[in-house]
C-alpha positions in Angstrom: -42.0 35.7 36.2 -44.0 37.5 38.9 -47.1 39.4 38.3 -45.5 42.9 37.8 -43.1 41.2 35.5 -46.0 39.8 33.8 -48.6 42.8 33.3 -45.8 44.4 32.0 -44.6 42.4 28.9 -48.9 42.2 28.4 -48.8 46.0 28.2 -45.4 45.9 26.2 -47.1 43.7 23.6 -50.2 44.8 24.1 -48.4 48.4 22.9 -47.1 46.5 20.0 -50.2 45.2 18.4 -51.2 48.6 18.2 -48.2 49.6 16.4 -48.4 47.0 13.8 -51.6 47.1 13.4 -51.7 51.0 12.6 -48.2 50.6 10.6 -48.4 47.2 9.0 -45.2 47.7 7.4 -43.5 47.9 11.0 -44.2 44.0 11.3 -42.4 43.4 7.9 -39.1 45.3 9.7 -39.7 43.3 13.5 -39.1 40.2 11.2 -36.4 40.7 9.0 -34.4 42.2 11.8 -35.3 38.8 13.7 -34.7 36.4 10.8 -31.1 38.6 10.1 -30.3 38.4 14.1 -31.7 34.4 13.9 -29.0 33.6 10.7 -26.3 35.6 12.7 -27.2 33.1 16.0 -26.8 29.7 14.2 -23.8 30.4 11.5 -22.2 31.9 14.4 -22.1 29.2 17.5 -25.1 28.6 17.5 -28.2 29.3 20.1 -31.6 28.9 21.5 -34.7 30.6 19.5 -36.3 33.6 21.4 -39.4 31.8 20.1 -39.5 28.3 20.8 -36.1 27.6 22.8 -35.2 24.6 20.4 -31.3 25.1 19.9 -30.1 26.2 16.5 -26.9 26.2 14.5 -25.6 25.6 10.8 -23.2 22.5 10.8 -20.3 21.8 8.1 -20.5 18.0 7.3 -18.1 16.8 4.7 -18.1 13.7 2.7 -15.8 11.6 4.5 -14.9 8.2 4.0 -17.5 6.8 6.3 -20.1 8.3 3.3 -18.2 7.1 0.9 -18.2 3.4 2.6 -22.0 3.5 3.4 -22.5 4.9 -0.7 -20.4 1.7 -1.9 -22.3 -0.4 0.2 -25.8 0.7 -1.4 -24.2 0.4 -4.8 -23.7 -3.4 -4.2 -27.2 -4.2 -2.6 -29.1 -2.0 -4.8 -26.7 -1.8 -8.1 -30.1 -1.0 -10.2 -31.5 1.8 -7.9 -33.3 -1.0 -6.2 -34.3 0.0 -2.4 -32.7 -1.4 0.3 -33.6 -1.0 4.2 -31.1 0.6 6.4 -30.5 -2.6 8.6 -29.5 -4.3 6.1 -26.4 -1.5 5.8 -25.7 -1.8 9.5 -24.7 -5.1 8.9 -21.7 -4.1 7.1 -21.2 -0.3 8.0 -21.1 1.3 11.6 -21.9 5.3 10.7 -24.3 6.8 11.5 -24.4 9.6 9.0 -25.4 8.2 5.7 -28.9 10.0 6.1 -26.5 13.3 5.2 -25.9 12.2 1.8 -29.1 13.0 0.2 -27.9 16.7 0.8 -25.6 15.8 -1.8 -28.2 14.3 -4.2 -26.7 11.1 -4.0 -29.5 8.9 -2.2 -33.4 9.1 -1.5 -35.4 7.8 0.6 -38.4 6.0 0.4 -40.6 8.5 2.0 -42.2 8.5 5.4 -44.5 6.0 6.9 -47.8 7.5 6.6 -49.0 6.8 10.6 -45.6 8.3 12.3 -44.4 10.5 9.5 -41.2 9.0 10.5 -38.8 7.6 7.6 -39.5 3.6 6.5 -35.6 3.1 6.4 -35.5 2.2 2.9 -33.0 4.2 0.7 -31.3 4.0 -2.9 -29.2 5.7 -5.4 -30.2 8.4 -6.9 -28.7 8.8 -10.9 -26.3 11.1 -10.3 -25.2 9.1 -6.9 -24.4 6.0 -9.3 -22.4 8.2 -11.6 -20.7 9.2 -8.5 -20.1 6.1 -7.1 -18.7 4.7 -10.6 -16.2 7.5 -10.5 -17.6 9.8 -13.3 -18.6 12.7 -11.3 -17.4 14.9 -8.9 -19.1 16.8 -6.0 -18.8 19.7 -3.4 -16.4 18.2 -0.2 -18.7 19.7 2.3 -22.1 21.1 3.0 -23.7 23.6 5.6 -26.7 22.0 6.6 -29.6 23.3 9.8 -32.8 21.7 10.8 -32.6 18.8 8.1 -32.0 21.2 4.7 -28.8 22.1 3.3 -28.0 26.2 3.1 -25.1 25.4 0.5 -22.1 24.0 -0.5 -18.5 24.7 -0.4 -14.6 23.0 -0.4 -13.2 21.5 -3.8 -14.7 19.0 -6.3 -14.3 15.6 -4.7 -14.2 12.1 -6.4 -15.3 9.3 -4.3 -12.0 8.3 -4.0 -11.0 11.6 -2.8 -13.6 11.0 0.2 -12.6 7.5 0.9 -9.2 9.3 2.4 -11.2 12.0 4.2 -12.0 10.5 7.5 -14.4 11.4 10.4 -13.5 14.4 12.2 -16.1 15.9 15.0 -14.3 18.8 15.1 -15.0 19.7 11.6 -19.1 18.9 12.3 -19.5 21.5 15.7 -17.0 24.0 14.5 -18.4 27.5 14.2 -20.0 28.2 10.7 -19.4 32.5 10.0 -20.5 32.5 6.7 -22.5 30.3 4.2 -21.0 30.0 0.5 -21.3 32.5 -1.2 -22.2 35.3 1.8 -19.6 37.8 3.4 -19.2 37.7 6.8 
């Protein structure tokens, strides 16, 4: 950006500080147009924030069988809700997408480490995660999740023996999201 370039997005804000700040209200309309254009960005193919370039999009991720195996797995080293590390999983299971369960309500983890803020790699079943496990509940096939939350839910009830013949498909992860349950396109 040269200077010309430059003094003129100054003067351009500058222009609308002044704005807002005389019509408050105008600030409230700037971001709900933004947020609405944002939503519109990462449901559609996804794209880079006008405010801090990170990339952004809504991914689909469906139970699948690798879940299902990795959910199995905790039920046997943990049958009581006990916690058990992550490694100890990788030992027996190679996905590396069990952390998208707790969308689902199905596991927990421990809770970050307290110096990094990063998670200790412990995990367990959750209640309603046993119940699933055992067969006596059913849940949403998939999920629309962005930056670590999940936006909804969608697809047909699923047992866990309904996921166990679901298998990985990238495809269905990066495919386009247009609308979240429940929303019209």
């Amino acid at each position: 950006m040269n200077k010309v370039e430059r003094r003129l997005r100054e003067k351009r804000s500058g222009v609308l500080a002044t704005l807002v700040a005389r019509y408050p209200w105008l600030e409230l309309l700037l971001l709900r147009d933004a947020r609405r254009k944002w939503r519109e960005t990462i449901q559609a193919r996804g794209g880079d924030c006008p405010c801090c370039g990170r990339f952004g999009k809504v991914y689909r991720r469906n139970l699948d069988s690798g879940i299902a195996r990795g959910l199995l797995l905790l039920s046997q080293f943990g049958p009581n809700g006990e916690w058990v590390h992550y490694h100890k999983l990788m030992d027996h299971y190679d996905s590396r997408s069990f952390g998208k369960t707790q969308y689902w309500g199905l596991v927990e983890p421990h809770g970050p480490d307290t110096a990094t803020g990063a998670p200790k790699g412990l995990w367990r079943l959750t209640e309603t995660g046993m119940r699933f496990v055992r067969g006596e509940i059913t849940v949403n096939q998939y999920c629309l999740h962005y930056d670590h939350e999940c936006l909804g839910y969608g697809g047909p009830q699923i047992t866990i023996q309904d996921a166990f013949k679901t298998p990985f498909e990238y495809s269905q992860v990066f495919d386009a999201v247009r609308s979240l349950p429940g929303e019209t396109p």
